[in-house]
MOPAC internal coordinates of N, CA, C and O (Angstrom, degrees):
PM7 1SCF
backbone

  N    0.0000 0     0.00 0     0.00 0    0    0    0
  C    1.4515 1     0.00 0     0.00 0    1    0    0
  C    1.5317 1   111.37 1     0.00 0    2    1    0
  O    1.2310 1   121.51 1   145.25 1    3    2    1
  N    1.4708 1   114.72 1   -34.75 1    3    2    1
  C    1.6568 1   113.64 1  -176.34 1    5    3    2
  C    1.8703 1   101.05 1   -60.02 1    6    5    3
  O    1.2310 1   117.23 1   145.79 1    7    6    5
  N    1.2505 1   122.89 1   -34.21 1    7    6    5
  C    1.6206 1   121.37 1  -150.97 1    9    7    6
  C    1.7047 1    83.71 1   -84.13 1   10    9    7
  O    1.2310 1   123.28 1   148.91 1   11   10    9
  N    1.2676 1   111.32 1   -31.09 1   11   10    9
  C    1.9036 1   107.09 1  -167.40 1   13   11   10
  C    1.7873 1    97.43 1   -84.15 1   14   13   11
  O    1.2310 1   125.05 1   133.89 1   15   14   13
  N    1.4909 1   107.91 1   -46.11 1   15   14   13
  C    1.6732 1    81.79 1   170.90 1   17   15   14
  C    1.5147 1   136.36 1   -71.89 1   18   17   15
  O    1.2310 1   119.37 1   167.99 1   19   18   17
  N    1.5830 1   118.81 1   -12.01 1   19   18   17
  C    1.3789 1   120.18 1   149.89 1   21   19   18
  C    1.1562 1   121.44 1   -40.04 1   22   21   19
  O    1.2310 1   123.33 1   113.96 1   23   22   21
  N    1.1843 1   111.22 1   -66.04 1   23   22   21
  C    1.8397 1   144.16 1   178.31 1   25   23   22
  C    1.9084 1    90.34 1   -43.36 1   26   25   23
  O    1.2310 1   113.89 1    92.29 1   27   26   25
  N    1.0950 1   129.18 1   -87.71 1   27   26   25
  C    1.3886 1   118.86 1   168.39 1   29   27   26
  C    1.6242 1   121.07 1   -24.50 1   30   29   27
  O    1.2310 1   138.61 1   106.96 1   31   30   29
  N    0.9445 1    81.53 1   -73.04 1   31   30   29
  C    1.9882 1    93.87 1  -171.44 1   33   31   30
  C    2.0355 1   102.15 1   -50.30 1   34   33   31
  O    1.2310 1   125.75 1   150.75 1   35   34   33
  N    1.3374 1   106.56 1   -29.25 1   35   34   33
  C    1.4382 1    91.55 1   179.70 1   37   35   34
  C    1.2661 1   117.63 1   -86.94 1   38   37   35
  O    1.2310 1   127.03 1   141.33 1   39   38   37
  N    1.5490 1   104.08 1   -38.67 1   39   38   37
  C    1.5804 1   106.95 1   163.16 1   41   39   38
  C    1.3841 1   131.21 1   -27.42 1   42   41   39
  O    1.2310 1   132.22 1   132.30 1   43   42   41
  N    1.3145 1    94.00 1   -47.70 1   43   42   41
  C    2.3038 1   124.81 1  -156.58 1   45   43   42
  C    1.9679 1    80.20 1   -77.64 1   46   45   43
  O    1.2310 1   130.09 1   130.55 1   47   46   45
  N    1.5504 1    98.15 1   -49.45 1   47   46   45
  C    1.4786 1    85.32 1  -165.95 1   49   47   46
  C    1.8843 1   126.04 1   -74.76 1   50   49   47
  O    1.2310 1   121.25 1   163.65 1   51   50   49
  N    1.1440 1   115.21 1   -16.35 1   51   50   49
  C    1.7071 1   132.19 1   176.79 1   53   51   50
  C    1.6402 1    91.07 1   -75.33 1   54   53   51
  O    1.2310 1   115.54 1   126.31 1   55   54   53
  N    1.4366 1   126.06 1   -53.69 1   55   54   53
  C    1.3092 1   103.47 1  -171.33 1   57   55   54
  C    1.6416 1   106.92 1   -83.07 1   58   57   55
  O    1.2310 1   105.17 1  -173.77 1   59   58   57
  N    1.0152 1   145.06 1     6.23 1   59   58   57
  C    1.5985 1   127.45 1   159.18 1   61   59   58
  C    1.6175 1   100.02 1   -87.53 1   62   61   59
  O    1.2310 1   111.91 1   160.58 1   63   62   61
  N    1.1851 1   132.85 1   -19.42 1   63   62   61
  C    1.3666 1   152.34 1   173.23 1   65   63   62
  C    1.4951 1    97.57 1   -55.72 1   66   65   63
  O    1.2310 1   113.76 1    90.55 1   67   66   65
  N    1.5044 1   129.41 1   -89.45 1   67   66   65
  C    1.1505 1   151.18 1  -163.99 1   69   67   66
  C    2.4025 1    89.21 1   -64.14 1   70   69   67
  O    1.2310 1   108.51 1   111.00 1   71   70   69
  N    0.8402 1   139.09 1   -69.00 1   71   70   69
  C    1.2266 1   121.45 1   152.43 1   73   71   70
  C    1.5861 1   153.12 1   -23.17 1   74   73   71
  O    1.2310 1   138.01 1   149.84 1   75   74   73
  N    1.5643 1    82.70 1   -30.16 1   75   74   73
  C    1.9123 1    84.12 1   166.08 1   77   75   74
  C    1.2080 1   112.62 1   -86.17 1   78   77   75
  O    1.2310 1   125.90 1   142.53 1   79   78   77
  N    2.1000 1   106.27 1   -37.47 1   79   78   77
  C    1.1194 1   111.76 1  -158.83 1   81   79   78
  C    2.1360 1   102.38 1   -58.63 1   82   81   79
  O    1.2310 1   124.79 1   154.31 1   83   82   81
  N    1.8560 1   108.40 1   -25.69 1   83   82   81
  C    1.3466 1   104.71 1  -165.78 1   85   83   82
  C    1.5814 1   109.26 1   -73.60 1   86   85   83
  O    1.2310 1   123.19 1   163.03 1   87   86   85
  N    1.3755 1   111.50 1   -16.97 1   87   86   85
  C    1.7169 1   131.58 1  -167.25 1   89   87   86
  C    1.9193 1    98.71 1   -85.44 1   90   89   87
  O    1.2310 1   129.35 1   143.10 1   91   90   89
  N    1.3929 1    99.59 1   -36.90 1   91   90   89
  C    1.9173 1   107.15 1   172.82 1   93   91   90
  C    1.7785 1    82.89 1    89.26 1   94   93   91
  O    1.2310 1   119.74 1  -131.28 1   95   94   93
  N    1.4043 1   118.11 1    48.72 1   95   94   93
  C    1.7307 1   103.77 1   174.47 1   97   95   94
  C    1.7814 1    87.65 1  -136.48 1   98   97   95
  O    1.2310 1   113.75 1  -158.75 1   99   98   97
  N    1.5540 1   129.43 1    21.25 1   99   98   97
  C    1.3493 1   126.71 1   179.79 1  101   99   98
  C    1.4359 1   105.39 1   -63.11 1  102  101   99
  O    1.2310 1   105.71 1   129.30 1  103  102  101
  N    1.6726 1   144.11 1   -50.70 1  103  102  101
  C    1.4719 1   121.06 1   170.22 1  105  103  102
  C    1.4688 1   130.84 1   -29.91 1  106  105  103
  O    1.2310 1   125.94 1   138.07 1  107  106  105
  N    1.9106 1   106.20 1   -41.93 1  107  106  105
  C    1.2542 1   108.72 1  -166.10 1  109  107  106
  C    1.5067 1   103.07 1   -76.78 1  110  109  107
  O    1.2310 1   122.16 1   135.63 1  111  110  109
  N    1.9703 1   113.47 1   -44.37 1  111  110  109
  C    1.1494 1    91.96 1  -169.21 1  113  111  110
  C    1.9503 1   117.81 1   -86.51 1  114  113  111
  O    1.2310 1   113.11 1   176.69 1  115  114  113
  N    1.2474 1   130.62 1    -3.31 1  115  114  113
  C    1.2978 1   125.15 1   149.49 1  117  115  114
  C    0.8689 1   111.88 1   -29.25 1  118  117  115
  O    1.2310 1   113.21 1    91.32 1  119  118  117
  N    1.3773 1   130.44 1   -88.68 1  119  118  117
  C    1.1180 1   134.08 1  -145.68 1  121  119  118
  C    1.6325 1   111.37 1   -49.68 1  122  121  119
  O    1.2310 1   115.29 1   147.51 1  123  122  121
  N    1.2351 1   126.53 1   -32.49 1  123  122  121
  C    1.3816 1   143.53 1  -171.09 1  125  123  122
  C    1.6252 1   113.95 1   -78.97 1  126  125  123
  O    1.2310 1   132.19 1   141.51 1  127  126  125
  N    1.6740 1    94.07 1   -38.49 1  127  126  125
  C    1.3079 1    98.67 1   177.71 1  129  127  126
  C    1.2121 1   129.40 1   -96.70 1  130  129  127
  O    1.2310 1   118.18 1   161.09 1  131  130  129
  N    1.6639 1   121.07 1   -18.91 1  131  130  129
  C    1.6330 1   121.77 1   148.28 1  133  131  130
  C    1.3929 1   122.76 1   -72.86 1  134  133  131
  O    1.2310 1   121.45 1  -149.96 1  135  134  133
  N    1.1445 1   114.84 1    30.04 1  135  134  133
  C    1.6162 1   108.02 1  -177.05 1  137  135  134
  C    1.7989 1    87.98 1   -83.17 1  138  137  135
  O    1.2310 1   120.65 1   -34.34 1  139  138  137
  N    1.1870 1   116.36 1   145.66 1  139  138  137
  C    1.0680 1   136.20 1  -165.14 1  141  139  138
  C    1.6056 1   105.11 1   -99.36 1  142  141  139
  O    1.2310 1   111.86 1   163.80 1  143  142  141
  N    1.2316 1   132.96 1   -16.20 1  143  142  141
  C    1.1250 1   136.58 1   167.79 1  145  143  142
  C    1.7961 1   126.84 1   -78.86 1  146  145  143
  O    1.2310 1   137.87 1   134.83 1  147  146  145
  N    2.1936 1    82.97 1   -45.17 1  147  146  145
  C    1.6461 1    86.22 1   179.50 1  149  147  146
  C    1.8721 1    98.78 1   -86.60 1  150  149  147
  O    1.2310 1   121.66 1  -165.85 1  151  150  149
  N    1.2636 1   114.42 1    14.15 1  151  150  149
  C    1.4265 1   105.77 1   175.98 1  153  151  150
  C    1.4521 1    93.67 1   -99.45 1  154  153  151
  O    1.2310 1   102.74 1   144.13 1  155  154  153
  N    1.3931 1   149.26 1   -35.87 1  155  154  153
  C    1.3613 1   128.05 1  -179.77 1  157  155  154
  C    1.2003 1   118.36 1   -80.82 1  158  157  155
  O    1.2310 1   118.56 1  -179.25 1  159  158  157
  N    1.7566 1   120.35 1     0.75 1  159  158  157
  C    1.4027 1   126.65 1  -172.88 1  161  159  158
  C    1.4785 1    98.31 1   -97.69 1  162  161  159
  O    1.2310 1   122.35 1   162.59 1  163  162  161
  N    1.4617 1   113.11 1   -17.41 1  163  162  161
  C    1.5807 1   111.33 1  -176.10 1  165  163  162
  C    1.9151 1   107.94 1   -84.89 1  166  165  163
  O    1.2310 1   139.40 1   141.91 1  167  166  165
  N    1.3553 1    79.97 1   -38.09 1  167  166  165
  C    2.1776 1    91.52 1   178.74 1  169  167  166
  C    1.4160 1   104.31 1   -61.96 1  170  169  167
  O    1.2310 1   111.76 1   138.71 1  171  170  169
  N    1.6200 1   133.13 1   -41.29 1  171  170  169
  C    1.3382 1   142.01 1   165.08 1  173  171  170
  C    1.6133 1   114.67 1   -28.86 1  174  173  171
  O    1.2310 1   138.32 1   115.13 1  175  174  173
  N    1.4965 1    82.11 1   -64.87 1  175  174  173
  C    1.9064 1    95.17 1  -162.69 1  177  175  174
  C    1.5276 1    84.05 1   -79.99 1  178  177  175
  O    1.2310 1   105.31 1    95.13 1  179  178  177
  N    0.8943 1   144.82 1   -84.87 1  179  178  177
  C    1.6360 1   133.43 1   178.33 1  181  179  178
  C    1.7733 1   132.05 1     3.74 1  182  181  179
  O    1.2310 1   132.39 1   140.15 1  183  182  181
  N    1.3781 1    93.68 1   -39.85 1  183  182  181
  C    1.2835 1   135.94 1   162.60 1  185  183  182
  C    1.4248 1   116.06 1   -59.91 1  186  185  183
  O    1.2310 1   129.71 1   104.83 1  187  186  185
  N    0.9195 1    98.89 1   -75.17 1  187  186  185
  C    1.7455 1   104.34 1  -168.90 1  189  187  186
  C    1.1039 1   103.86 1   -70.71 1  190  189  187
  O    1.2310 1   114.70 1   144.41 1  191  190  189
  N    1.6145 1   127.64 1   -35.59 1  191  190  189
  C    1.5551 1   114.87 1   178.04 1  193  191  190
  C    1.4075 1   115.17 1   -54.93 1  194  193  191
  O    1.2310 1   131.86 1   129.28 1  195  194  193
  N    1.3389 1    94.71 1   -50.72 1  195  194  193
  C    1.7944 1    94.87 1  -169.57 1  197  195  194
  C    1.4809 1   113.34 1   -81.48 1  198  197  195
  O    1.2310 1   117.77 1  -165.91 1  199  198  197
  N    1.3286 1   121.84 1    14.09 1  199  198  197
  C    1.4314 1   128.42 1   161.25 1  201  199  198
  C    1.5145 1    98.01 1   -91.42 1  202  201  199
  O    1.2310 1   104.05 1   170.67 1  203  202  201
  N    1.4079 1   147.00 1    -9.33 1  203  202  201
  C    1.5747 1   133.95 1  -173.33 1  205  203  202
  C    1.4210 1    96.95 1  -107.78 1  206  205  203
  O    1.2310 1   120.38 1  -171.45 1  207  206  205
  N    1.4707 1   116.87 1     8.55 1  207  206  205
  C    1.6735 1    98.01 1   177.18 1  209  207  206
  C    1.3204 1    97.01 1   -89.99 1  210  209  207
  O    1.2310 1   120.10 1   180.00 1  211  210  209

């Protein structure tokens, strides 16, 4: 389950990626979305959801 919620969480994250970049707001949202902390807090909760199905 950890390798499939990466696999999610990177997915979720390239398309808000590929979306700012079309909006011209990709600096602001990078920065938010490589934070390396709120990226292992997102693989976490990713995690646990798909462990309660």
């Amino acid at each position: 389950m950890g390798i499939r919620s990466r696999d999610l969480v990177d997915a979720f994250m390239d398309k808000v990626l590929d979306h700012a970049q079309a909006c011209g707001i990709e600096k602001a949202v990078s920065d938010t979305v490589e934070d390396p902390k709120l990226y292992t807090q997102a693989i976490q909760t990713v995690h646990k959801k798909l462990a309660t199905r």
